[in-house]
Phi, psi and omega in degrees: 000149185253113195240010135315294174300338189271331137351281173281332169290308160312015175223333163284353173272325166256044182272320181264356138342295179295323185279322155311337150338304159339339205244311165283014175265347174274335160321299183277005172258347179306304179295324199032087180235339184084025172243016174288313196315293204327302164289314212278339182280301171290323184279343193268001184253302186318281191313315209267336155331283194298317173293349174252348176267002161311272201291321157323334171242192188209158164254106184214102189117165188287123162315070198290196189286346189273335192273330176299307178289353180279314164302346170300273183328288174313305183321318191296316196302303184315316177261358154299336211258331193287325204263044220208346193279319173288312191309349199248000179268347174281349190103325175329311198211124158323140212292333182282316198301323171325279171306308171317313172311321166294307206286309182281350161272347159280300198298352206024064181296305164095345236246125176205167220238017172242153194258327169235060192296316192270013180230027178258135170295192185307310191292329193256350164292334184293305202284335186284318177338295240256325201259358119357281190296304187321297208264000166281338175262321195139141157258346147273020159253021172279302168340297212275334189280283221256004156243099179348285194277032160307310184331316164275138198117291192331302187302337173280346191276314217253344233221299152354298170275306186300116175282129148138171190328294211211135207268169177251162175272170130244002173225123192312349195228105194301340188298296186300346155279348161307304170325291194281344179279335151317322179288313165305307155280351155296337191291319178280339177233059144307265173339290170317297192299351167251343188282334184287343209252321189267005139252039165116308205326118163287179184281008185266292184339295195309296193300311208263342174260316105026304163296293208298334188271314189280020145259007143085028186276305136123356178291121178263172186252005164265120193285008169253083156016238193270343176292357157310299199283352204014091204191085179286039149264336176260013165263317168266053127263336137240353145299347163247128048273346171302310180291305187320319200278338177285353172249177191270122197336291189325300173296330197297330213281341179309290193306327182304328200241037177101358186271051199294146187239323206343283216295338195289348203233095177343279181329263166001288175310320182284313177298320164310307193278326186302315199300335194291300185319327176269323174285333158281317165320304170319324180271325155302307170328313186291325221254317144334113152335004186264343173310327178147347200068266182297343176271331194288106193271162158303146189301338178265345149314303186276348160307300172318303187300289174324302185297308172291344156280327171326264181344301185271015185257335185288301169256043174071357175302276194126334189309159212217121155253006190210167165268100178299324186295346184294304199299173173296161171301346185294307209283293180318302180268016108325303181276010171258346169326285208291332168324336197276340198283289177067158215275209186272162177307129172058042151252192195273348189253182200249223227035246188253352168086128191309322183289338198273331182266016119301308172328307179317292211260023163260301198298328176274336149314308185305323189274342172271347168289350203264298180331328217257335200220089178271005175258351212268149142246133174243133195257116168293149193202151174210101181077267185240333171251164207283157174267117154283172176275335182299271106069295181287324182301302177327317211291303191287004173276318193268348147318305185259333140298001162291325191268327169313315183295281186332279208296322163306321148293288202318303162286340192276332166305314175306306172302310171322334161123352147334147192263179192304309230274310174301332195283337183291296199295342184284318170308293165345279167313326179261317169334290195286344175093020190245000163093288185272163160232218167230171187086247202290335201234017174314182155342294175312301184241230198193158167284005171312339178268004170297161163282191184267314199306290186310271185329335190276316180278252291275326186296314182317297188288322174288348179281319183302301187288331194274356169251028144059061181015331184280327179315329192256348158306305177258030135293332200271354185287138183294315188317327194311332208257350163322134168235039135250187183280106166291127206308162185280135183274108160298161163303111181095016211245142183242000000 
């Protein structure tokens, strides 16, 4: 491995990091609010840091796969801490609370330590928005669009980042498929941001919601988030661009130039019917005597609702129109289901990814068919095409390290001094990238009351997960940092 290559690319993204400042530093002098020094402190400590340890290395050669997770990891980590800078020069938030805040906001986590969000200024209300936006397409595949010669390489870099099994192409040239997937999110969330100014929504709100939502993110500028605005036209304009940001960019980009695939597409078809399905259970749950007698809202309150917590729970967006912790328990383990889910392979949002759990329950079907018929062979198939076994070992290495890591935060929050129920969903919820929970991290409320230990494993779980947990694992291999090759372990040799 090359910590030259890994060095100059990770210090040239956050050069642009430092530079995407810009845009809430224009924001705080538009407002005067006094939070310009804060950006303007920061891009003068990042950019001219980060450019010289740029130019002091080189790229000479192809990226190989140990450098790509390496670069990968370090990018995310480097740009949690560089953007982790205004909150703490502004004063907002104490330096663990700072990174945390930065973090769950690249990772789009949605989770955040302030309590009072509408007494934050514009410019640092701009920047959570924004680095949402960043870390939702990615930031290395913005790279990989805007640096040529990334292109040799590139694909250990795109293959790192891009959440689900196995990433797609949509161009014979990795620049060029970064490119369109970059284009496709700007486009949609264009579209939000005009759809939000026509139903009443102002343009910092529109622009700012906008972010958070096609990166499947959940920060608002609000302290109830959309349940702010009461407008069941701007609560379902963003229940469907939340599924629109859970699917996968690749189809959205089909349909863009005349292709439609939806239907044509396993994934898609699986992913839909869970979210419908669960959002209409939740609105029967709502609507129903089972809701409470006197608590029990009208149907069409419990449709918005129900369908909008599916959605923004199933693909990790965090947006909250209601307080869920209020609801019955029926209503509550349902949305604790869907934590389990996460949006489709190669959209913005995290958790265990709708495909790898369609895989999941084929395979377990299979294996139980296998009881009944112990001579027959079966062949995994997800539609019309065969499942490799490589494919499937993954899909379950990576299920049970999705559940080891969860239950491995969960205690170490719980040691840490966490009631059971905040120590599960919080793990949970930062594992997947989905921001609320239930107890202490409920709806309502927020991580500002943790110590810096807690915020540190939560920060530790939102990095894992949002690189999809082997990017960040197999740093820990001593072979990763070799630099030969290690011999292949015969069979049976440990």
């Amino acid at each position: 491995m090359s910590l030259s290559h890994v060095v100059h690319v990770v210090s040239l993204l956050l050069v642009f990091v430092g530079l995407s400042m810009l845009a809430p530093l224009g924001v705080s002098l538009a407002y005067g609010d006094g939070d310009a020094l804060a950006f303007f402190m920061a891009m003068l400590i990042v950019v001219p840091t980060a450019g010289w340890f740029h130019i002091a290395t080189s790229l000479e050669g192809e990226i190989t796969p140990r450098e790509g997770y390496a670069i990968v990891t370090f990018a995310w980590l480097g740009t949690g801490l560089v953007g982790a800078l205004p909150f703490w020069f502004t004063q907002t938030a104490p330096l663990s609370a700072s990174i945390f805040e930065s973090i769950s906001g690249f990772t789009t986590t949605g989770a955040t330590v302030f309590s009072d969000i509408e007494a934050l200024p514009h410019g640092i209300l701009l920047w959570r928005s924004l680095t949402h936006w960043l870390g939702g397409m990615g930031i290395i595949v913005l790279a990989i669009a805007v640096l040529p010669y990334l292109g040799v390489g590139g694909m250990q870099l795109f293959r790192a980042e891009v959440p689900g099994p196995t990433p797609e192409r949509l161009r014979p040239r990795i620049a060029q498929t970064a490119k369109l997937l970059w284009l496709v999110y700007f486009g949609l969330t264009l579209a939000q941001t005009l759809l939000y100014l026509m139903g009443g929504m102002g343009l910092f709100d529109a622009i700012n919601h906008a972010f958070s939502t096609l990166a499947t993110g959940g920060f608002s500028t609000k302290n109830a988030s959309v349940a702010a605005f009461d407008s069941p036209f701007i609560q379902w304009v963003t229940i469907v661009f939340m599924y629109l940001a859970g699917v996968n960019f690749a189809l959205h980009f089909r349909a863009a130039t005349g292709r439609l695939a939806y239907r044509a597409d396993v994934e898609w078809r699986f992913f839909t019917k869970v979210v419908l399905g669960f959002g209409l259970l939740l609105t029967l749950v709502r609507w129903s005597a089972i809701s409470g007698g006197p608590e029990g809202v009208g149907l069409g309150q419990s449709l918005t609702e129900g369908v909008f917590q599916a959605v923004s729970i199933a693909t990790t967006t965090g947006f909250v129109s209601a307080d869920f912790e209020r609801w019955v328990p029926a209503a509550q383990g349902l949305l604790f289901l869907l934590m389990f889910l996460g949006g489709m392979a190669g959209s913005t949002g995290g958790g265990v990814k709708a495909v790898r759990v369609y895989l999941l329950i084929k395979r377990t079907g299979m294996e139980l068919r296998k009881h009944l018929h112990p001579r027959a062979v079966f062949i995994s198939r997800m539609g019309r095409h065969v499942v490799s076994e490589d494919v499937m070992s993954n899909v379950v290495g990576f299920l049970l390290l999705y559940l080891i890591l969860s239950l491995a935060g969960a205690l170490a929050m719980a040691a840490l001094g966490a009631d059971l129920l905040t120590s599960i969903t919080a793990s949970l919820a930062s594992v997947g990238n989905i921001g609320p929970g239930f107890g202490d991290v409920g709806a309502t409320d927020n991580y500002g009351w943790m110590n810096p230990l807690q915020l540190g494993v939560l920060c530790f779980l939102m990095l894992v997960g949002r690189l999809e947990i082997f990017t960040v694992l197999l740093l820990f291999l001593p072979e990763t940092w070799r630099k030969r090759r290690s011999k292949v372990v015969r069979s049976g040799e440990l």
